[in-house]
Every structure is written in structure tokens, then in C-alpha cells.
C-alpha positions in Angstrom: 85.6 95.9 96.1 89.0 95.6 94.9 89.9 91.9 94.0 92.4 91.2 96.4 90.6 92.3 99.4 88.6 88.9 100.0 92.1 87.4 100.2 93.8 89.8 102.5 91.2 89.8 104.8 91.6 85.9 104.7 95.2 86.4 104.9 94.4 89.3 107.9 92.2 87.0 109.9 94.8 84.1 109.8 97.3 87.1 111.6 95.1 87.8 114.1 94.4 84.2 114.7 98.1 83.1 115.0 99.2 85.0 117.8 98.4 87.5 120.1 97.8 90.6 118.4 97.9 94.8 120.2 96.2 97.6 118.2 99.6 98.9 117.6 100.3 95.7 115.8 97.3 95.6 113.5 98.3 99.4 112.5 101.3 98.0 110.2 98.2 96.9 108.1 97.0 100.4 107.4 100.3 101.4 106.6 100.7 98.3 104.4 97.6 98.1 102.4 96.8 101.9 102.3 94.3 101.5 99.2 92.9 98.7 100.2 90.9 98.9 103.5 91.6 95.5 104.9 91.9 96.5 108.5 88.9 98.7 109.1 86.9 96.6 106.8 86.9 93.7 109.5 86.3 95.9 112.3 83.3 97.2 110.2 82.3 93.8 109.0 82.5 92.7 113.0 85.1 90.1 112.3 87.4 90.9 114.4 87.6 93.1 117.6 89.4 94.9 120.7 89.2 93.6 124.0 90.6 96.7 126.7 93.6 97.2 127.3 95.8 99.5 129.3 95.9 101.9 127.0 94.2 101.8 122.9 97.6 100.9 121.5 97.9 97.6 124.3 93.9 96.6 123.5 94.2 93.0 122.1 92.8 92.4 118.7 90.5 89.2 119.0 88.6 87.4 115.7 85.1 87.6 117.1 82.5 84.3 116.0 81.9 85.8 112.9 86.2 86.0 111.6 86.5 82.8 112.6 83.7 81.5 111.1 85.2 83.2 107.9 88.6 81.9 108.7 87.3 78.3 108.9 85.6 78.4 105.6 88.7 79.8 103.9 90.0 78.1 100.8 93.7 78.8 102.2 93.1 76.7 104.6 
């Protein structure tokens, strides 16, 4: 694991949980971190998730028990 990955998923989590967030929102984090897997690592990881939407771009990106578990922990906090 790269060394600033546990950060940026700290840093990830505390975007999800600040305001609502689409899938088409969270996809500026692919295009930002493309070596670092930050994104689909807390999809993976079950920290965060989609709740339906309208379409996959409109589904809402949610932390799911688990992120905000993480979150809470957080030294950045």
C-alpha cells in the first residue's frame, strides 16, 4: 500500500461525509488519484456505498457503518 493511501481515504471519507455526494462526483477521485486506488479501495473495503439512483451517475455515495466508524477514529479529526 502506497503511504498516502490511509490518508486519502481519511481525507475521501470526510468528502463523502460533508455533503451529498452522486457517483459522478466521486469519479473526480479516479481522475485525481489515478495511481492510488482511493475510490475503489473504499467500495472494496465496504466503507462507503451507492444507494439507487435514477440513473448510476445520480446514485448517492453514502459512508456505510464501517467509513464512519473509520472516519470517527481518524487522527484528522
Amino acid at each position: 500500500m502506497h503511504k498516502a493511501a490511509p490518508a486519502l481515504t481519511q481525507q475521501f471519507l470526510a468528502w463523502v461525509a460533508e455533503a451529498p455526494r452522486s457517483y459522478g462526483d466521486a469519479e473526480a477521485w479516479r481522475r485525481s488519484c489515478p495511481h492510488l486506488s482511493i475510490w475503489e479501495d473504499a467500495i472494496s473495503d465496504g466503507l462507503v456505498r451507492y444507494e439507487s439512483g435514477a440513473s448510476m451517475r445520480e446514485a448517492r455515495l453514502v459512508l456505510t457503518d464501517s467509513g464512519r466508524a473509520l472516519l470517527t477514529r481518524s487522527p484528522l479529526n
